[in-house]
C-alpha positions as MATLAB code, in Angstrom:
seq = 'XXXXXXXXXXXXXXXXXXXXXXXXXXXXXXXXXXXXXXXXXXXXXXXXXXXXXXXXXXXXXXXXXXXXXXXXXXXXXXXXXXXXXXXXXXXXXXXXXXXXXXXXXXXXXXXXXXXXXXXXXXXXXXXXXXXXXXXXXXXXXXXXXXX';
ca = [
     192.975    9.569    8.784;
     193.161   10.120    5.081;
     194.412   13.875    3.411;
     190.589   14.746    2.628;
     188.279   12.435    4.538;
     185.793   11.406    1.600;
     186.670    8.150    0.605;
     189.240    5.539    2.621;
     188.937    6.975    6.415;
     185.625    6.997    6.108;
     185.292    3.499    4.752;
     187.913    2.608    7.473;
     185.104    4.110   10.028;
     182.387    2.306    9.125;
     183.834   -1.011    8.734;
     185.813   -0.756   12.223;
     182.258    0.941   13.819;
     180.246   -1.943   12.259;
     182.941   -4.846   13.869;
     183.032   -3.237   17.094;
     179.284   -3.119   16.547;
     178.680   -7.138   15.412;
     181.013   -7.891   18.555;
     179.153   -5.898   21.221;
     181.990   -3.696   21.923;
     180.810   -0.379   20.869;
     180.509    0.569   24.358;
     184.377   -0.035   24.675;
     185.616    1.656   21.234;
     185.202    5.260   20.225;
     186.039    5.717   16.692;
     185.523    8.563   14.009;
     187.377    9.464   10.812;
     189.621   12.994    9.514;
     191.025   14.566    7.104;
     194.566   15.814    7.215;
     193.682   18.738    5.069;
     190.830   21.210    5.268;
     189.604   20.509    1.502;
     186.627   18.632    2.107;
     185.029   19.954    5.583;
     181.659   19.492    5.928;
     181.042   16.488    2.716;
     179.319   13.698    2.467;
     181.586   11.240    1.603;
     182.205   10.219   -1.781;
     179.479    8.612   -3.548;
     181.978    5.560   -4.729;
     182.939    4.893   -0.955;
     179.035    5.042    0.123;
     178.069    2.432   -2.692;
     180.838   -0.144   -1.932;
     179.812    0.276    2.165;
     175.866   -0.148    0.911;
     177.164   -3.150   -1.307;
     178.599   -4.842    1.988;
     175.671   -3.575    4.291;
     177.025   -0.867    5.789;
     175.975    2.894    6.097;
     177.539    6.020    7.462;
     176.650    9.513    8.280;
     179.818   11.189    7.798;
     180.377   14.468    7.055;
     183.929   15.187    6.397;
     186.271   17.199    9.224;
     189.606   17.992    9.609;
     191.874   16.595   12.492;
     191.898   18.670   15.803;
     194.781   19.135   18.142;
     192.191   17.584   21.186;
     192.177   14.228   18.323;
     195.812   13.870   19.283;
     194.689   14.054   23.499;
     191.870   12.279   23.003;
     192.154    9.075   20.957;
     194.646    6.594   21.655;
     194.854    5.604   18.402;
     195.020    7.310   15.082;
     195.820    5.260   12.304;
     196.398    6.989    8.667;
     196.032    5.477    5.283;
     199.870    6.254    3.310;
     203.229    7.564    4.382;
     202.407   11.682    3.481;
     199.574   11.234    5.891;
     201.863    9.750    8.612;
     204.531   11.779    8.205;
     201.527   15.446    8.312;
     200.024   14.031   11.668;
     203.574   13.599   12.857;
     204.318   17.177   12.336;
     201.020   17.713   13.556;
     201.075   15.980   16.766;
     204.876   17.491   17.756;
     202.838   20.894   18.259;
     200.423   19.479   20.470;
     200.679   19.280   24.404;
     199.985   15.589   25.924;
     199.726   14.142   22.900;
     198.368   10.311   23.798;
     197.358    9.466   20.331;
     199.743    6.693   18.769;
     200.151    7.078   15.356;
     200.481    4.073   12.598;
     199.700    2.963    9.176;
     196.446    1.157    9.549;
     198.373   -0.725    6.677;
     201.063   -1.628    9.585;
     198.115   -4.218   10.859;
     197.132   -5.888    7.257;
     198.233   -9.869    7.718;
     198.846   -9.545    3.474;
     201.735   -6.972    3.828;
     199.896   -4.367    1.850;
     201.501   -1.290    4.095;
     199.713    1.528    2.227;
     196.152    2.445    1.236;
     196.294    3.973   -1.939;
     193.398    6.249   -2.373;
     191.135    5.701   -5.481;
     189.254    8.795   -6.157;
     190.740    9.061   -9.268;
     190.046    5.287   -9.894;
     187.328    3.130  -10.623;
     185.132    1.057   -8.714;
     187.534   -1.608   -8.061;
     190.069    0.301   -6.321;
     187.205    1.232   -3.698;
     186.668   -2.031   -3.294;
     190.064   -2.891   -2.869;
     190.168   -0.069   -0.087;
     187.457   -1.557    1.102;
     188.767   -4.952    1.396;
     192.259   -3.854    3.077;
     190.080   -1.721    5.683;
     188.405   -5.054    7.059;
     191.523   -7.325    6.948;
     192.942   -4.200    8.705;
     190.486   -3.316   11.183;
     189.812   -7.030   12.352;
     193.284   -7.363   13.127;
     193.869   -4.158   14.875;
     190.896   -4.935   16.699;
     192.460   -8.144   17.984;
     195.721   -7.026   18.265;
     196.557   -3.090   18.664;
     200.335   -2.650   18.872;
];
């Protein structure tokens, strides 16, 4: 989960969808991506974050949407990008009845310490692909390992 859903949950999607995929457990793992904020609803994401998926073989369909209350009964995971996200769907999740969802910094499961995912819409190229490259080490080892 990400504050707008355009560029690094939706690049966390569709690298964890496409491991899940390449390891024949997409039967086991339900995953999607949010937005904290109600900015975005409805987008494509943006066009940086679809070129450095396409550039690593990977497409999405996302449209952006913003995080519902049955997100925090539903998933057992949701895992956010920087501390102002975690601390939102904290808030968030206090106001919402049988809450199962456990909530971490998919930046709690990168092996190189980098806790946050600093979002690069207002950066260049690189920075997506730097998003891009924490999302896999990420995702693989959440994948092997949730807490």
């Amino acid at each position: 989960v990400s504050i707008g859903n355009i560029c690094r949950s939706p690049i966390a999607e569709a690298v964890f969808r496409k491991l899940v995929t390449d390891e024949k457990l997409d039967r086991k793992w339900m995953t999607d991506s949010a937005a904290v904020s109600d900015w975005n609803v409805g987008r494509s994401p943006d066009a940086r974050a679809l070129s450095c998926l396409r550039n690593h073989g990977i497409e999405t369909a996302h449209k952006a949407r913003q995080i519902t209350k049955e997100d925090f009964q539903t998933f057992d995971y949701i895992l956010c990008m920087d501390e102002s996200n975690l601390r939102d769907l904290k808030r968030k999740s206090n106001q919402v009845k049988d809450c199962k969802a456990k909530i971490e910094l998919l930046g709690s499961y990168d092996p190189q310490k980098q806790l946050i995912i600093e979002d690069p819409y207002y950066g260049s190229e690189k920075d997506f692909e730097t998003v891009y490259e924490q999302c896999v080490r990420c995702c693989k080892a959440f994948l092997e390992n949730p807490h």
